[in-house]
Structure formats: structure tokens, C-alpha cells
N, C-alpha and C positions, 0 to 999 in steps of 0.2 A: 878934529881929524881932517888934515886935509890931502883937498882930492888929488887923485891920480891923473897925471895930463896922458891925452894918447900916445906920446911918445917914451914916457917916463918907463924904465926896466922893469916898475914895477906892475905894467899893465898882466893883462891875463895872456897866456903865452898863444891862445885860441885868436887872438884877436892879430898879433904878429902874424903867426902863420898865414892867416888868409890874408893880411895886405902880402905880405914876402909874395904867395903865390896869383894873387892880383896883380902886383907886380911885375913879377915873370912871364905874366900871361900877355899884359899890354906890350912888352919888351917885345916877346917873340912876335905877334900881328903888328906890330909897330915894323919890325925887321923882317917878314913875308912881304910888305907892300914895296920892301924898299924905300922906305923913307926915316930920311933923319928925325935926331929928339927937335930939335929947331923947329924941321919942315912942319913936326907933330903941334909942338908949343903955338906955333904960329896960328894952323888952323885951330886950335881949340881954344888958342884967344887968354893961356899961361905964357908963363916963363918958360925960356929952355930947361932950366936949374929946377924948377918945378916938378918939369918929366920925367927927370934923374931922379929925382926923390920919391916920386911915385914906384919907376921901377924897379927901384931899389929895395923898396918896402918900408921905406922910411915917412911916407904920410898916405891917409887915406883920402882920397879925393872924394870932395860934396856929389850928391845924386847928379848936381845939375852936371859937373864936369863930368860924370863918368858917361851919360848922356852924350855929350858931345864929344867924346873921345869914342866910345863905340859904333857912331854914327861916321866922324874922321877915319874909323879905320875896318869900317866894312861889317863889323861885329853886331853882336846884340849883348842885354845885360846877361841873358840865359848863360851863353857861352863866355864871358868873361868871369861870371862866377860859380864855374863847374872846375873848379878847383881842385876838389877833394875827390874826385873818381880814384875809383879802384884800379890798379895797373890792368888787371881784367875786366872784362865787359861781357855782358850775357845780351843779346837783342834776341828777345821771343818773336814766334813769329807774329802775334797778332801787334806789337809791337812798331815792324817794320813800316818805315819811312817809305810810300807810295813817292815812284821820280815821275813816273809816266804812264797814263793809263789808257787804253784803245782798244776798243770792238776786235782787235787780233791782238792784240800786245799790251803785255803785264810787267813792270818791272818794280824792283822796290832795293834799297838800299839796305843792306843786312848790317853792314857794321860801318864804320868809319873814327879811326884813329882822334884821342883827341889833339894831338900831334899835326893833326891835316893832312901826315906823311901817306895813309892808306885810306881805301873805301871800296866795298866789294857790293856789288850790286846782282840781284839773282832775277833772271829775265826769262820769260815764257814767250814762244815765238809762233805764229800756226804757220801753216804751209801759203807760201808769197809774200808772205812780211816779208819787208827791209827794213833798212836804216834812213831811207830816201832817195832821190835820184841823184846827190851829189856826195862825195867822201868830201870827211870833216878831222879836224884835230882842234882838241878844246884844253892844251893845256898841261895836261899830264908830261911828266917823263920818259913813264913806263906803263905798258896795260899787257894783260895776259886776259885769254878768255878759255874758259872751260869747260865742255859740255858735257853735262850730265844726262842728257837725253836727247834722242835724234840727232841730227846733223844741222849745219849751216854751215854756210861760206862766209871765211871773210876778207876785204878788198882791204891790202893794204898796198898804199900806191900803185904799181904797175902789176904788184903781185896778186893771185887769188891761191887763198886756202882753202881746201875742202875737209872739214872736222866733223870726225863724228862722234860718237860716243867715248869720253876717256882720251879724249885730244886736247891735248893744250898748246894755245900757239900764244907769243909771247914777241911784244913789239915794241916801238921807239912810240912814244905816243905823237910826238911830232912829227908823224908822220901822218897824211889823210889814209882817213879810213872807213869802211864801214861795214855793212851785212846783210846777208839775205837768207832765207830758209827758203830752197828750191827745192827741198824734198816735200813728199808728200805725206807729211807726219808732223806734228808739235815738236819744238825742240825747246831743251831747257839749258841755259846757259850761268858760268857764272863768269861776271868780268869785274876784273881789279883793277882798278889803277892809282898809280902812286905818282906825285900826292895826291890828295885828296881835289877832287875839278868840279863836284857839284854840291 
């Protein structure tokens, strides 16, 4: 009987799939960084014709190169082989991804796209929290914030918004920005932004 090569039609159709979507997945964080198949071949020490072939789904690349192709483009193995998610996604709360955590301020990451395109973050604020003493922009294109409890301000460039409950303000994320809760009450917020920045 002889064997079946990795490439041969007659492999198991489970096994294409996940190079095909391996594939796709290096393609696209290969093209987030903006960098060419070359620039990629070069640091990871293949061929350009190589790269193609990986994103292609036409070879599966050894542990050691996927290694250093995830390390080249920002990744880890976790996220290069989260493949097979469901179009939906459930994040429980015990779940949730802690971003920042502070004696006044709680925040945690509720969802985030595996796309990179979105990431919603749900933040607890007490009375005097900010953001810091300087407005900041990290990247995003777009952020909307939402308050589901109490009030805050928020500084985008020259402007101040005052939100309170059932406000939503929605901005250029390249634009500085930041926040304060000068009421004298807990405020709960949720803020979006697209793409995904942390």
C-alpha cells in the first residue's frame, strides 16, 4: 500500500482545510503589518515562492518555521491556529480578559473580533478617575463609548463631552483623547473600537 504524500488529493480533506485556513490567516497578519511575501521570506530565513505556497495552503510549514513566522509577524501559535471559530462568539463574564486593573478602575475586554476589525471593552470608573494627565490616540480608526451607568467626560482634542447615562459619543480615533468621571458617583462605560488596538 503505498503512502499518501501531504500534498497528494488523496490526503484527508481535515488536513487541507486547516493548512487552506493557516494559510489565510498568515496572508492576512502578513498584509496588517504591511509587509511583502519577500520582506516575510527574508526574515524567516525561506524562499519568497515558499510563502506563496504556505498562503496558499499548498504546504504546511515545520513547528520550527511556524515559530519564527509568528514571532516575524507579531503573533502567537494560539492565534494562528484558532481557525475553526464559530462566526459567533459567546465571552462569559468570568471569562473576560482583565486590560487594566486599579484601586479606582476596572476594565476587561468583552469581545474582540477574530478579524482584528473590532474590540469592545466594559470599564468601571469611581468618582476622580481619568484617563491621565495627557490625551492619547493608540491607533484605532474609529471608537464610540457608551455609558451604561453614571456619567463621564470625554476630551476629544479641543472638545469636551459631558455623557450620561444612554449617551453615546462616537469619534475619529486618531484623534487624542481621553476621560474623566467628575461626578460624584461610579460610572460604567462600554467603549469600542475598530480595529482592534490592544
Amino acid at each position: 500500500m503505498q503512502a499518501t504524500k501531504p500534498d497528494d488529493p488523496g490526503e484527508g480533506s481535515g488536513e487541507a482545510e486547516v493548512r487552506q485556513a493557516l494559510g489565510e490567516r498568515i496572508r492576512a497578519l502578513r498584509l496588517e503589518k504591511h509587509m511583502s511575501g519577500r520582506k516575510l521570506a527574508e526574515l524567516v530565513g525561506v524562499s519568497s515562492g515558499y510563502i506563496s505556497q504556505v498562503e496558499r495552503g499548498q504546504v504546511m510549514p515545520s513547528v520550527g518555521t511556524l515559530l519564527k513566522l509568528v514571532s516575524c509577524l507579531g503573533s502567537s501559535m494560539g492565534e494562528l491556529f484558532d481557525v475553526g471559530s464559530p462566526v459567533t462568539r459567546v465571552v462569559r463574564k468570568e471569562e473576560r480578559r482583565v486590560y487594566e486593573s486599579t484601586p479606582t478602575r476596572f476594565e476587561a475586554r468583552l469581545s474582540s473580533g477574530d478579524d482584528g476589525e473590532l474590540e469592545v471593552f466594559w470599564g468601571r470608573m469611581l468618582p476622580g478617575d481619568d484617563s491621565g494627565e495627557h490625551l492619547f490616540a493608540h491607533g484605532s480608526k474609529a471608537e464610540s463609548v457608551y455609558v451604561l451607568a453614571g456619567a463621564v467626560t470625554v476630551f476629544v482634542g479641543d472638545e469636551r463631552h459631558d455623557l450620561r447615562e444612554g449617551d453615546c459619543l462616537t469619534f475619529p480615533g486618531s484623534l487624542a483623547h481621553g476621560w474623566r468621571n467628575e461626578s460624584g458617583r461610579p460610572a460604567e462605560l462600554l467603549w469600542i473600537n475598530t480595529p482592534a488596538t490592544y
